[in-house]
C-alpha positions in Angstrom: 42.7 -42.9 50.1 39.9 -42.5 47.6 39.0 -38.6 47.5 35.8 -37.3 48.5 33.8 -35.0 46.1 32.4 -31.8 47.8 28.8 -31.1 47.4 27.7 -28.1 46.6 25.9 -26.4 49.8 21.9 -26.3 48.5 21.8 -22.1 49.4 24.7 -21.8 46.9 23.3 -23.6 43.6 22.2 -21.9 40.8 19.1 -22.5 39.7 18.9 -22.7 35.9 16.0 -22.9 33.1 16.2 -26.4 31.4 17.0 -24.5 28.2 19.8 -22.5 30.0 21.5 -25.6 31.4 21.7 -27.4 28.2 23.1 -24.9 26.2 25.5 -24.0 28.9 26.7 -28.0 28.3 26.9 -27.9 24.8 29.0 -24.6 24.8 31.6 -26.0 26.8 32.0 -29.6 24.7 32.3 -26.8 21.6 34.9 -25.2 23.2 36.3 -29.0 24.2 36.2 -29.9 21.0 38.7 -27.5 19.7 41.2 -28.8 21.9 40.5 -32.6 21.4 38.7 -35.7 19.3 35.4 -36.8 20.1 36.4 -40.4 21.4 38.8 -38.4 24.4 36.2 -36.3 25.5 34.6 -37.3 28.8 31.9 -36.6 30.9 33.9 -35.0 33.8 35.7 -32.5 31.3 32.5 -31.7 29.8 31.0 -30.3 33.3 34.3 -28.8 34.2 33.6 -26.2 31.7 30.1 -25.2 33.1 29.2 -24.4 37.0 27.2 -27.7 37.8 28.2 -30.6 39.3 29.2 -34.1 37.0 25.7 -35.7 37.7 23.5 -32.8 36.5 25.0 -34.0 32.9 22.3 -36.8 33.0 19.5 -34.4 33.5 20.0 -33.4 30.3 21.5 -36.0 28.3 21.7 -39.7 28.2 25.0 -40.2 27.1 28.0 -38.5 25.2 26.5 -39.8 21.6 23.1 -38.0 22.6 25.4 -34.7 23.9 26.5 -34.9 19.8 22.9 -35.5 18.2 22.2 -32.3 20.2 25.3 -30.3 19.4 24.3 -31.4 15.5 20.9 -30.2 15.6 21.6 -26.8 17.0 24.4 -26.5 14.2 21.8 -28.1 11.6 19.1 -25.3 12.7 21.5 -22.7 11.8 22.7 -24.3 8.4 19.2 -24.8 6.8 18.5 -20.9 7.8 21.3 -19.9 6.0 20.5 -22.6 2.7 16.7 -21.2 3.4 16.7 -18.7 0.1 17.9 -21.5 -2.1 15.5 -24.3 -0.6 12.9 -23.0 0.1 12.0 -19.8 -1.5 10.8 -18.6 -4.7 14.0 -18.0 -6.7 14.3 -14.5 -8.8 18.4 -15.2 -9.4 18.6 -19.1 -8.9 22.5 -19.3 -9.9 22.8 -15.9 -7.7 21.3 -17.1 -5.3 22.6 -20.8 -4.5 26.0 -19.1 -4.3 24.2 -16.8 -1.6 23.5 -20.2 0.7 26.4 -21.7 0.2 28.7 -18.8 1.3 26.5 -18.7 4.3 26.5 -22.7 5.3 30.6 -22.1 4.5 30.7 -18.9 7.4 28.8 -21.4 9.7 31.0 -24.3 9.2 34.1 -21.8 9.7 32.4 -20.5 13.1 31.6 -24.4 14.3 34.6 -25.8 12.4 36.4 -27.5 15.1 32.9 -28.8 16.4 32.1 -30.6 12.5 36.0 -31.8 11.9 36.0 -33.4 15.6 32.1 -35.5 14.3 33.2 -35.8 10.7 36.3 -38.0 11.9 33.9 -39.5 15.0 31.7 -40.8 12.4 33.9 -43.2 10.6 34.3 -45.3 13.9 31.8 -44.3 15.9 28.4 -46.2 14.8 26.0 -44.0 16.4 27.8 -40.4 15.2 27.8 -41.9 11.9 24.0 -41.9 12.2 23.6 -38.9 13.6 25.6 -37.0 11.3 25.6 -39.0 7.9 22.5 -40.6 8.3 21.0 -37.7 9.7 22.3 -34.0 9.2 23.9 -35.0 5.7 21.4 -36.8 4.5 18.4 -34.3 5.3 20.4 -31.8 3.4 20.4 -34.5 0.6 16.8 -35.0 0.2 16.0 -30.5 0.7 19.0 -30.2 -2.4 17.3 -33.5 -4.3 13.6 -31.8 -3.8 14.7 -28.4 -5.3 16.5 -30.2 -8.0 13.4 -31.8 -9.0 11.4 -28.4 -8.7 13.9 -26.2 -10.7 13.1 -29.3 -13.5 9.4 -29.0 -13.6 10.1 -24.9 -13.6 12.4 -25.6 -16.6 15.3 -24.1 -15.0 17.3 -26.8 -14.9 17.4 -30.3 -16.4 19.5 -32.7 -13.8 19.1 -36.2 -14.6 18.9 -38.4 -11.1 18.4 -35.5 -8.7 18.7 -37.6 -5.7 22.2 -38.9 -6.5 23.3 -35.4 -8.1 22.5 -34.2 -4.5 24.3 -36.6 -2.8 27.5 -36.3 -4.7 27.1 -32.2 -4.1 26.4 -32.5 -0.7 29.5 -35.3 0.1 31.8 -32.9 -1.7 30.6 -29.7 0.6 31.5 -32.0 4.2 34.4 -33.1 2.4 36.0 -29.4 1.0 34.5 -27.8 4.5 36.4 -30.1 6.8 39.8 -30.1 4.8 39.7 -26.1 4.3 37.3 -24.8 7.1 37.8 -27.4 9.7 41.6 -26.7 10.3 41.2 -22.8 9.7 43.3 -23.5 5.8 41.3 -21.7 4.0 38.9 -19.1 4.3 34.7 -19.2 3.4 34.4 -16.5 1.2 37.2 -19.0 -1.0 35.8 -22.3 -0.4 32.5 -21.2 -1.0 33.3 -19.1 -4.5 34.8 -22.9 -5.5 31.3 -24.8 -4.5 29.3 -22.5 -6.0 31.2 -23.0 -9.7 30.4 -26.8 -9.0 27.0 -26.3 -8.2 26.4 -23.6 -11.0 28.1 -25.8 -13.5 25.7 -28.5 -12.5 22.6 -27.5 -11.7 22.2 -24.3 -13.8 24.6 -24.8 -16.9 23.5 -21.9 -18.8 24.5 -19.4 -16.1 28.0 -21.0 -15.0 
């Protein structure tokens, strides 16, 4: 006999901001994730973790790929705040401070690691996590690195020949050395990010390596 799922009586729902809800699903496919791969994860165990019922999913999401973009973009926010000093600002220490960002990103990755190992793998069979994540968060950290590249040029502080493909060879090693050290707990960020920071120095600002 097919089981019958209880409603929730209307005097006994919480009421939540749109805001409050969403985040309240994303934290519990985080904590999911650390337990299993993308591809398992369902709908059902997603809502288990929060206090609403399965269909209030679809209020806020369209699908398990859009629950990733989502889950992406609030890690992406909180990675280009940390790379922000490097990026963005005017640069007293540029060598200094690049190794500043990256330590940063690396404390980030260490926090979500679980999270970016379980859409690093999704990516490579998963069409529409690959464009979310390497199409999308990888490669809009690409084109911030490749613009700075070409800035610290014109300021003469650097001479990188092909700044877009310079970036994109930096930025594939950082996913790459962040899920293999920070994604399984190996290693620690203060470490993985003293070894990308030689790289980066080494490349970008020869001088000062």
């Amino acid at each position: 006999m097919a089981t019958r799922t209880k409603k929730v009586p209307p005097h006994l729902r919480v009421r939540r901001r749109p805001e409050d809800g969403e985040r309240e699903i994303l934290d519990a496919t985080e904590a999911l994730l650390e337990q299993r791969d993308f591809r398992d994860l369902t709908v059902d165990e997603v809502m288990s973790g929060t206090g609403m019922v399965r269909s209030a999913f679809y209020n806020y999401f369209e699908s398990r790929n859009e629950l990733v973009m989502r889950l992406l973009q609030r890690i992406e926010v909180e990675m280009m705040e940390a790379s922000g000093t490097w990026l963005d600002q005017p640069l007293d220490d540029p060598a200094a401070e690049i190794e500043a960002g990256l330590l940063e990103v690396a404390q980030i990755y260490a926090r979500h690691g679980p999270v970016m190992r379980a859409i690093h793998e999704a990516s490579y069979h998963d069409r529409e996590v690959e464009l979310y994540y390497r199409q999308g968060l990888i490669q809009n950290f690409i084109e911030a690195v490749a613009l700075r590249i070409r800035e610290e040029n014109e300021a003469g502080r650097a001479d990188v020949d092909h700044p877009e493909e310079v970036a994109r060879a930096l930025l594939i090693l950082n996913s790459n050395l962040f899920v293999e050290r920070l994604g399984r707990g190996a290693d620690s960020p203060e470490a993985v990010a003293a070894t990308l920071a030689l790289i980066w120095r080494r490349t970008i600002y020869p001088a000062s390596a």
